[in-house]
C-alpha positions in Angstrom: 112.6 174.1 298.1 114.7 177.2 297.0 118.6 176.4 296.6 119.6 178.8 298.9 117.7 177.1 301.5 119.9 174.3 301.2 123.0 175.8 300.8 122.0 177.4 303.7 121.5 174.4 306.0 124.3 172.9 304.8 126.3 175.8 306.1 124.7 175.3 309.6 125.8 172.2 309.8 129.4 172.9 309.0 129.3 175.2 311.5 128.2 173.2 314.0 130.3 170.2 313.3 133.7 172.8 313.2 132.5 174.5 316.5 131.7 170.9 318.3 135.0 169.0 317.1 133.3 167.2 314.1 135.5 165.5 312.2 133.9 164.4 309.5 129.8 164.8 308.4 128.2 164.0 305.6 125.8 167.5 304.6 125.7 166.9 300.6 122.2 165.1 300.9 119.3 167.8 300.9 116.8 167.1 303.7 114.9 164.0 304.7 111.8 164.6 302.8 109.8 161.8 304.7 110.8 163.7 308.2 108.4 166.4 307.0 106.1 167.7 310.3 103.3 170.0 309.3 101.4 171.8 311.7 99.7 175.2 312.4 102.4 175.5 315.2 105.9 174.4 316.2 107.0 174.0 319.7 110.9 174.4 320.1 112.8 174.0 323.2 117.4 174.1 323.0 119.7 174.6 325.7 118.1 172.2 328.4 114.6 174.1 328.4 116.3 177.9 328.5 115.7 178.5 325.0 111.8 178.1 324.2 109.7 179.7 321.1 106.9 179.1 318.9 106.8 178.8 315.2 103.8 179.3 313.1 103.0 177.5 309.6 106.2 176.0 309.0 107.1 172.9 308.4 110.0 170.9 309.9 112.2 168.7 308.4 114.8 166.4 310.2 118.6 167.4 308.9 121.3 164.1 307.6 124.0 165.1 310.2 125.8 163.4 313.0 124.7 166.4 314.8 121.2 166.1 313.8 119.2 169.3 313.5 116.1 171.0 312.4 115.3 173.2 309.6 112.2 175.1 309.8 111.0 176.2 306.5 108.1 178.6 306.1 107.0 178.4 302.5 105.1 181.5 302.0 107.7 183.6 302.6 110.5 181.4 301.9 112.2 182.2 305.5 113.9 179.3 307.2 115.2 179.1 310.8 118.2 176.0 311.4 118.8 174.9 314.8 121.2 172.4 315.7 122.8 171.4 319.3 125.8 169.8 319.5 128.6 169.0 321.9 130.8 172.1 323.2 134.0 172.2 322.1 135.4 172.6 325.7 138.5 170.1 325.5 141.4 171.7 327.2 139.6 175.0 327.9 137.5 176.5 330.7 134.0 177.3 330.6 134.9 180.8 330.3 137.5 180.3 327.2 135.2 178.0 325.1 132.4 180.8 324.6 134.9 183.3 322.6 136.8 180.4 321.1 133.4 179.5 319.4 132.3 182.7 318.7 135.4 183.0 316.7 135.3 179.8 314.9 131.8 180.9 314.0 132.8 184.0 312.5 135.4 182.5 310.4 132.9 179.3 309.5 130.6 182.0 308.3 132.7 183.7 306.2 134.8 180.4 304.8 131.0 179.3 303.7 130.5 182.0 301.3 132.4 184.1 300.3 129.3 186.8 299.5 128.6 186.6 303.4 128.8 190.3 304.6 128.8 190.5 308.7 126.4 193.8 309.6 126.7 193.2 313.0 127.3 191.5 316.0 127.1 191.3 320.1 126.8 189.1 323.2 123.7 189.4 324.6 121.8 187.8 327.6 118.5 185.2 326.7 116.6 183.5 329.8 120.1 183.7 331.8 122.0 182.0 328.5 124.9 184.1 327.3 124.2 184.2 323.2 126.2 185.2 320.9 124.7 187.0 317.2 126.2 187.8 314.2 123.8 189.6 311.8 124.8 189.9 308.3 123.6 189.8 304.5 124.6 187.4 302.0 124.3 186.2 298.1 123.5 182.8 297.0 123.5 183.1 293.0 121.5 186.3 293.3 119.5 185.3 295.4 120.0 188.4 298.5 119.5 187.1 302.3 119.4 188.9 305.7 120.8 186.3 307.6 121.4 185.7 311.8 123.8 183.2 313.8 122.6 182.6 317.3 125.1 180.7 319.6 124.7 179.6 322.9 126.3 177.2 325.3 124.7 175.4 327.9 125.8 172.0 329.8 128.2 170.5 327.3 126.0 171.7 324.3 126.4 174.4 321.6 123.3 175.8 319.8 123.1 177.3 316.9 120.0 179.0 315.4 119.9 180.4 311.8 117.7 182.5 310.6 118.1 182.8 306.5 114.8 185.6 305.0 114.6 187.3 301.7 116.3 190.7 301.7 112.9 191.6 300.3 111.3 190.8 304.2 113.3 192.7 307.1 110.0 193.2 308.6 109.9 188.9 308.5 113.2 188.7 309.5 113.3 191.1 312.8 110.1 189.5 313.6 111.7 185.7 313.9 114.2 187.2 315.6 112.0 188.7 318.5 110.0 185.6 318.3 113.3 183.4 318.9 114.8 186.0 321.6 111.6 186.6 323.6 111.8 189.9 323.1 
């Protein structure tokens, strides 16, 4: 599996565990190697059902996190798509206040977690009546160049975060999982 990959994931789950009051969480350990699921298709459902999409010819691996988590990785083109759920970090806020509280700790999480990470864009847009955030950006893991995308949602007490990590080489790749993800 290709280092960024991993240095990716562990970056998911840092986010994740910052944005859903985490404490502590042990990411050093790559991925569970005998949680490996192939199959010609993935079926993935977040945010109580709201969130649903296919993957084809990837395999899944089971994250080491208190949070727990998926990564997706695609091995012919070397794309992989985290998703991880979590509690919401709504203690002592509204409903309302928690969504741009996390969208901000997911901006600075992204940035603390390499310091290559370039944002290219983002916006709140509406999924399947879920308000999601996305942060589009670019990044460089020892040469290595990534498009890269942050999904966030919140839905009954849980956060979910989606990253997709491609090769700068594959934008076509990229917007495609993207699409795929968002329905759209």
């Amino acid at each position: 599996m290709s280092k960024h990959l991993l240095l990716g994931w562990t970056r998911s789950l840092c986010v994740l565990a910052a944005l859903s009051g985490g404490a502590t969480m042990a990411v050093a350990a790559p991925p569970e190697k005998t949680a490996t699921a192939e199959s010609d298709i993935q079926s993935v459902s977040l945010a109580g059902g709201k969130l649903e999409f296919m993957l084809k010819g990837v395999e899944a691996r089971t994250l080491n996190s208190e949070n727990g988590g998926t990564m997706y990785f695609d091995p012919k083109s070397e794309q992989a798509i985290i998703v991880t759920e979590g509690p919401a970090p709504t203690a002592g806020t509204t409903p309302d206040a928690a969504f741009p509280l996390a969208v901000d700790t997911l901006k600075e999480k992204q940035q603390a977690a390499s310091p290559n990470f370039r944002m290219t864009g983002e916006k709140t847009i509406q999924v399947n009546g879920l308000k999601m955030y996305r942060l589009d950006g670019t990044d460089d893991f020892n040469g290595l160049k990534l498009l890269m995308a942050s999904l966030m949602t919140m839905n009954d007490q849980k956060i979910t975060i989606i990253e997709v990590m491609s090769s700068e080489n594959d934008p076509a790749g990229h917007t495609a999982a993207l699409k795929n993800i968002l329905g759209k």
